[in-house]
C-alpha positions as CSV (number, residue, x, y, z in Angstrom):
1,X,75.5,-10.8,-25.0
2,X,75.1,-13.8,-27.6
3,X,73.9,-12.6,-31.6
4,X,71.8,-14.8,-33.2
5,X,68.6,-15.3,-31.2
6,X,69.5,-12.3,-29.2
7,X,70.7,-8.8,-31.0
8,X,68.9,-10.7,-34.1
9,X,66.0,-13.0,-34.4
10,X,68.5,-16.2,-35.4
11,X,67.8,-16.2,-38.8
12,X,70.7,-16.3,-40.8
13,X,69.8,-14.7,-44.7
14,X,72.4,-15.5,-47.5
15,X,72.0,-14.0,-51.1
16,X,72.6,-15.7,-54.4
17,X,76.3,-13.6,-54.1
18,X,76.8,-15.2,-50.8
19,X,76.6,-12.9,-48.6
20,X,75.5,-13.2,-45.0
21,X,72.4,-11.0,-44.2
22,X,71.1,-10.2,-40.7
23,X,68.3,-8.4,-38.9
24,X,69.3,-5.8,-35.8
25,X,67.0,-4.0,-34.1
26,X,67.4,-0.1,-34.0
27,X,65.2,-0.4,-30.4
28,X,68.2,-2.8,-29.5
29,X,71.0,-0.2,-30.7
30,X,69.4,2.5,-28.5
31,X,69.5,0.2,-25.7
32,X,72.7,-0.4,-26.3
33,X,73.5,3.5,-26.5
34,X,71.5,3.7,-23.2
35,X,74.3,1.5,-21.5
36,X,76.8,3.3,-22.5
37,X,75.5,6.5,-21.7
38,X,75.5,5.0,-17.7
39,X,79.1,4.0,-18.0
40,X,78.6,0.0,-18.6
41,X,80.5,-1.6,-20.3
42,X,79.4,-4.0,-23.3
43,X,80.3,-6.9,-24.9
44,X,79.5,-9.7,-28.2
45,X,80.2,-13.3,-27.3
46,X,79.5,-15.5,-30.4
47,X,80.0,-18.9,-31.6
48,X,80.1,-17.7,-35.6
49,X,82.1,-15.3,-37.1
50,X,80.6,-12.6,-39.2
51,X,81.8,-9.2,-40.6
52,X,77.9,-8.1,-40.5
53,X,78.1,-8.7,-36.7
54,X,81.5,-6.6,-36.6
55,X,80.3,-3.7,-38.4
56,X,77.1,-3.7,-36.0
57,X,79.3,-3.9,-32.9
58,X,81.6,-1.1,-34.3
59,X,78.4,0.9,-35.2
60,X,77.3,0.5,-31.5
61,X,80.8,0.9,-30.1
62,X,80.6,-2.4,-28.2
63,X,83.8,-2.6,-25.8
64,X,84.3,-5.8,-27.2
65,X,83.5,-8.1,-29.7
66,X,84.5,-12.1,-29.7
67,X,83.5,-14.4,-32.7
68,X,83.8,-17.9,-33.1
69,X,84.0,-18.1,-29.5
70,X,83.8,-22.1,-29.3
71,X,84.2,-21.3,-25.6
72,X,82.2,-18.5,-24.7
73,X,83.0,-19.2,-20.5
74,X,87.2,-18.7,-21.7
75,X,85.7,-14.9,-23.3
76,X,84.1,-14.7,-20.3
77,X,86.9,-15.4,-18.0
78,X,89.4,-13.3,-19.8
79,X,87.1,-10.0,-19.6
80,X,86.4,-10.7,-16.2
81,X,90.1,-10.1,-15.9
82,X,90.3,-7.8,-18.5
83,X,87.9,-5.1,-16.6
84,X,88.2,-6.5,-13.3
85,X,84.7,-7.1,-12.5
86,X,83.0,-10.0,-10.5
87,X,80.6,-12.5,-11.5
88,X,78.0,-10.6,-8.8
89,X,78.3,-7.4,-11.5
90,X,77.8,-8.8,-14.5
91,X,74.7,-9.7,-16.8
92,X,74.7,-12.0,-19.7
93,X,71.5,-12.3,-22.0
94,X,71.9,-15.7,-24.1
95,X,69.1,-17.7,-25.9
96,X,70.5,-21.4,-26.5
97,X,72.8,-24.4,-25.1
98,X,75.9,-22.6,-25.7
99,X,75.5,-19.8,-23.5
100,X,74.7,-21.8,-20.6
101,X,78.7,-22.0,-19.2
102,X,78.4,-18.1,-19.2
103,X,74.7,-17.8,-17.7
104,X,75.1,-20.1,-14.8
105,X,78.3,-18.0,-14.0
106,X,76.7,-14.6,-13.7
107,X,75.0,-13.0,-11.0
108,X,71.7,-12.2,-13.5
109,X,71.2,-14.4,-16.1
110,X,69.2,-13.6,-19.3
111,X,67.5,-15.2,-21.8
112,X,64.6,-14.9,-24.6
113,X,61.2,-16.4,-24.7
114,X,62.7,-18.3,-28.0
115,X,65.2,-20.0,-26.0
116,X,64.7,-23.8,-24.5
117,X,63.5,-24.6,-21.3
118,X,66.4,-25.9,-20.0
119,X,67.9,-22.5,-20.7
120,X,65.3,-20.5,-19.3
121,X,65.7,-22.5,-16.1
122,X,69.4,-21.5,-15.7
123,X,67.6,-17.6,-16.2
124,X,66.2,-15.2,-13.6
125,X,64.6,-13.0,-16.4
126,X,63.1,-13.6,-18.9
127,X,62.3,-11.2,-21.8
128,X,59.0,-10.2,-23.2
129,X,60.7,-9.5,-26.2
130,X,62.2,-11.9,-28.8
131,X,65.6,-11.5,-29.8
132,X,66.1,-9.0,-32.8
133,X,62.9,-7.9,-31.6
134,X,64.0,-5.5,-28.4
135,X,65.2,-8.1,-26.0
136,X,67.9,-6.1,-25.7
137,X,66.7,-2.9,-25.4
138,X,64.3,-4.1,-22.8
139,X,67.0,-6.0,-21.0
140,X,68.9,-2.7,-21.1
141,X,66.0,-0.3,-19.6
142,X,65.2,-2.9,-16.9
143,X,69.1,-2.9,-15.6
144,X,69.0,0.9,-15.8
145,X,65.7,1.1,-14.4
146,X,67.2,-1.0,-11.3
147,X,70.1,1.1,-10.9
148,X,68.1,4.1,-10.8
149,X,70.5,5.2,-13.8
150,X,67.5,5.5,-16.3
151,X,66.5,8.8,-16.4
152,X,69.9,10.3,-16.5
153,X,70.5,8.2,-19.3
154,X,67.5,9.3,-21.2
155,X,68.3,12.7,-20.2
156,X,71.9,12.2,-22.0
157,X,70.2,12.1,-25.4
158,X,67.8,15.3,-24.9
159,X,70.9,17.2,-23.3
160,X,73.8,16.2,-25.8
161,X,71.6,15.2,-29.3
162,X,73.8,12.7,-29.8
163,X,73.6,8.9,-29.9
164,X,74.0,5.9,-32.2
165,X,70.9,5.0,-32.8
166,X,68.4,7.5,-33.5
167,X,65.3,7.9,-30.7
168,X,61.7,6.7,-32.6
């Protein structure tokens, strides 16, 4: 998945210190949670470069994180042979012109309802949610919810208590 415009709304806040401030969604983190509860993988593709993105990823324990991916289909490509998985099994959920290498490679492409047109043309889905809003999340429940991994997922947070975002 791409950051800005996805896991946060694409605003980028800096303080009078300097520092970088951005929005994440706890709905998104539990998502995130929900994946990795069903055994799938995840991973951060982004064109910037951001410790606020890293502590967020290591928070979530995303498998992997790449910033100032310039080429986000190279990321892609090395994963792919990284974890040995096809384009037919994997999902990408992007929201602007430099995703588009990665989402007309994947078997389900993602985007937001922020994104533009020509982007959402290159997309099978798209969310009801905004990014930094529960894209994610949503994005998340829908590909469990097709895999019939859902319910067992859920049912890994009332059995073990644990998770890394806490349920609302």
């Amino acid at each position: 998945m791409d950051v800005d415009g996805v896991l946060t709304d694409g605003k980028i806040i800096y303080d009078n210190h300097g520092n970088e401030l951005k929005n994440f969604s706890v709905k998104d983190g539990l998502g995130i949670s929900l994946l990795h509860k069903a055994g799938i993988k995840t991973a951060i593709i982004t064109g910037r470069n951001s410790e606020i993105v890293k502590r967020r990823a290591e928070e979530l324990k995303i498998s992997e994180l790449a910033q100032n991916a310039n080429n986000k289909l190279k990321i892609y490509r090395e994963l792919k042979k990284k974890y040995r998985f096809t384009d037919e099994e994997a999902l990408y959920i992007g929201d602007d012109y430099n995703d588009l290498p990665v989402l007309k490679k994947v078997h389900f492409p993602i985007t937001v309802p922020s994104a533009p047109e020509l982007v959402k043309k290159e997309c099978i889905y798209v969310t009801e949610n905004d990014g930094g809003n529960g894209a994610v999340r949503e994005v998340a429940e829908l590909l469990l919810s097709l895999q019939g991994k859902l319910e067992d997922a859920i049912k890994g947070f009332l059995e073990d208590g644990v998770g890394q975002e806490k349920m609302e």
